[in-house]
N, C-alpha and C positions, 0 to 999 in steps of 0.2 A: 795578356798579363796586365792586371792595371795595378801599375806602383803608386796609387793613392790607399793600397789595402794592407801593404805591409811595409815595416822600418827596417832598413839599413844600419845596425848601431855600428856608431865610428868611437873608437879608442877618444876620441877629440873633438868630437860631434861639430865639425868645422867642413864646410864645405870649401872644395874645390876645384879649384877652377884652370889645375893643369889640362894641358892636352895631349900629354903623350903619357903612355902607357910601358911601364918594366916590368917585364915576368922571370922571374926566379925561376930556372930551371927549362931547358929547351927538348925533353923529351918527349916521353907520350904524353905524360900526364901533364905537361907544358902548351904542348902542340893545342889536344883539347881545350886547354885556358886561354890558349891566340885565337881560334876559333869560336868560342865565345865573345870575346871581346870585339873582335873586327863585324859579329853580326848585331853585338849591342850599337856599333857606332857613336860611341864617346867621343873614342879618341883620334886623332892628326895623325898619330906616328905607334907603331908597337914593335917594339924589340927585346932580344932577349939578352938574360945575364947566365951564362952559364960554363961550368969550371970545367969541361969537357975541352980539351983544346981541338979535338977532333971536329965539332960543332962549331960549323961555319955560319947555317942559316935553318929555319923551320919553317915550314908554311910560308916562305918567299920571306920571312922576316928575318932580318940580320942578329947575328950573337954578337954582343958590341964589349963584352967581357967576361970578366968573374966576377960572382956574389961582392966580393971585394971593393970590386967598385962602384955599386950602388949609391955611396955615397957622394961622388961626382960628379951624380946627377937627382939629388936631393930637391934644391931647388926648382925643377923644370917637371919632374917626373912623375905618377902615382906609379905603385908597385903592386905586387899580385904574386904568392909565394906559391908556386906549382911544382909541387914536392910531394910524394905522394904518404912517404914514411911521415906516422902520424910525429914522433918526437923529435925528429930533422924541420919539418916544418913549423916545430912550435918553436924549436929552438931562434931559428930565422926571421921566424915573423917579430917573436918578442922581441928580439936584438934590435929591429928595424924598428920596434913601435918606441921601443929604449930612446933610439936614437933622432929620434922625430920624424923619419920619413912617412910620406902620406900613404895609407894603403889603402885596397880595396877591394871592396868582392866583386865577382863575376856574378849575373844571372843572366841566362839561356833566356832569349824571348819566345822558345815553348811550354819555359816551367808553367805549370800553373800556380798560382799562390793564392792562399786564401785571407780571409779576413784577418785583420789583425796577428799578424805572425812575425815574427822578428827575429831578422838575419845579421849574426856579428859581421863584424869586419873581416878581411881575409878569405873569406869564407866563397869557395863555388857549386854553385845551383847548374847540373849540367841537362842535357837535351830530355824532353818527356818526364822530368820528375814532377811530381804532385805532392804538395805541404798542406794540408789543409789546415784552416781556422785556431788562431790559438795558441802554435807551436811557437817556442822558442829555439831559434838554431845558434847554437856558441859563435866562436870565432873561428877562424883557421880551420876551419870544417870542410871533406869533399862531401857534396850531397851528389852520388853518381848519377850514370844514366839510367832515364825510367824507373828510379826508384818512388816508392810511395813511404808518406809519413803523414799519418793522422792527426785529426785533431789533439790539441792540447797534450800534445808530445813536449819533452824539454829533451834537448838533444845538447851535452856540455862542450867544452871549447877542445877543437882539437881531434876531432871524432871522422870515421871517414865507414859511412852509408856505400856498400857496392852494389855496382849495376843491380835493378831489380830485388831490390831485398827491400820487403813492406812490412810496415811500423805500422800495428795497431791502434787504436787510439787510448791515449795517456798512459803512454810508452814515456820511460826516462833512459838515457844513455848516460855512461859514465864519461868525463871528462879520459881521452885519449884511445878509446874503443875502437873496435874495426867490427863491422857487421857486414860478415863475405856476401859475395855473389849467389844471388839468389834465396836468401835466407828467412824466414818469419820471426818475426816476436809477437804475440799476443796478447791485448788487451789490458792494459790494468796493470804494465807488470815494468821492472827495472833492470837492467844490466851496470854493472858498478864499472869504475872507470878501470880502465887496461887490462878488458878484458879482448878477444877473436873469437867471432864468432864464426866457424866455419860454411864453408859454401852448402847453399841448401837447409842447414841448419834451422829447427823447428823450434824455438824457446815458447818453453807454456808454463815456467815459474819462476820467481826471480832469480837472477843471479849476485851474489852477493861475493863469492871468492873471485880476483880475477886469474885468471887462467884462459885457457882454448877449450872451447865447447862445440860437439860436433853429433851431430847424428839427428835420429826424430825419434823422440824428444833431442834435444839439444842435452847432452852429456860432458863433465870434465874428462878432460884427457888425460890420462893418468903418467907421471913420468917412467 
């Protein structure tokens, strides 16, 4: 991966120069995001914040609290909100970007990234995914594993890409969207924000209402 090819956009566009790393959330979707990080090799120290009292430690990293106290470790700390529900996540991350904590994305050093592509803040790029040339990725975004995302995609803030579901090229996503496991979108075409698209799922024309779309072609759900 050579990170001379694509930007990081920070809420603050301020570098820094903490060395310990807090992750929001010690579940799976947690677990994953300590996993990436401990193989980027940033940071000194990574622990987790999480409201589970049952949750001791993950991946040998300690749970040092609740969301809560985030704030107590402002000064020392970058953050990384590992929540998998798209609007818990937004909610968190904003409250934290509100509040001036430092935050930051994850990238897998298998992703591959192409030329000129630009990934918001918050945001994690996990094991085997491909972004090619062009693409804009929001904020607060899961880009999952092995998925693919073509050229000159805009993908909006908040949106969560599942394992294996490939994005045609100049594909748009709606700000807060879910695009299940395993799933296609084609070419030339837009999904509106909050919408699901389900597993497998075949999209070959826009979608414009949001709702649940599922089948091949990709169909709304009817209540």
């Amino acid at each position: 991966m050579n990170v001379k090819n694509f930007n990081i956009i920070s809420e603050r566009n301020v570098a820094s120069v903490k060395d310990k790393l807090i992750i929001i959330g010690a579940s799976g979707h947690g677990k994953v995001a300590a996993d990436i990080a401990i193989k980027m090799n940033k940071w000194k120290s990574i622990a987790f914040l999480d409201d589970d009292n049952a949750i001791d430690e993950a991946l040998g990293l300690k749970n040092i609290g609740k969301t809560v106290d985030a704030m107590k470790y402002k000064d020392e700390s970058e953050f990384f909100i590992a929540i998998g529900n798209n609007t818990t996540r937004e909610k968190i991350q904003e409250k934290f970007i509100n509040e001036g904590l430092s935050m930051v994305s994850l990238i897998h050093p298998s992703a591959v990234i192409g030329f000129a592509v630009e990934i918001g803040i918050g945001t994690a790029v996990m094991a085997g995914v491909v972004i090619n040339s062009l693409t804009k990725i929001g904020k607060g975004c899961v880009i999952n594993t092995s998925c693919s995302i073509d050229h000159d995609n805009v993908i909006e803030d908040y949106v969560h890409i599942s394992p294996g579901a490939k994005l045609a090229g100049t594909v748009g996503i709606g700000k807060g969207s879910w695009i299940g496991i395993g799933s296609i979108v084609s070419n030339n075409l837009n999904v509106c924000s909050d919408c699901k698209i389900g597993a497998g799922a075949v999209v070959v024309k826009n979608i414009t209402e949001p709702g649940v779309y599922v089948g091949v072609p990709a169909r709304k759900m009817m209540k």
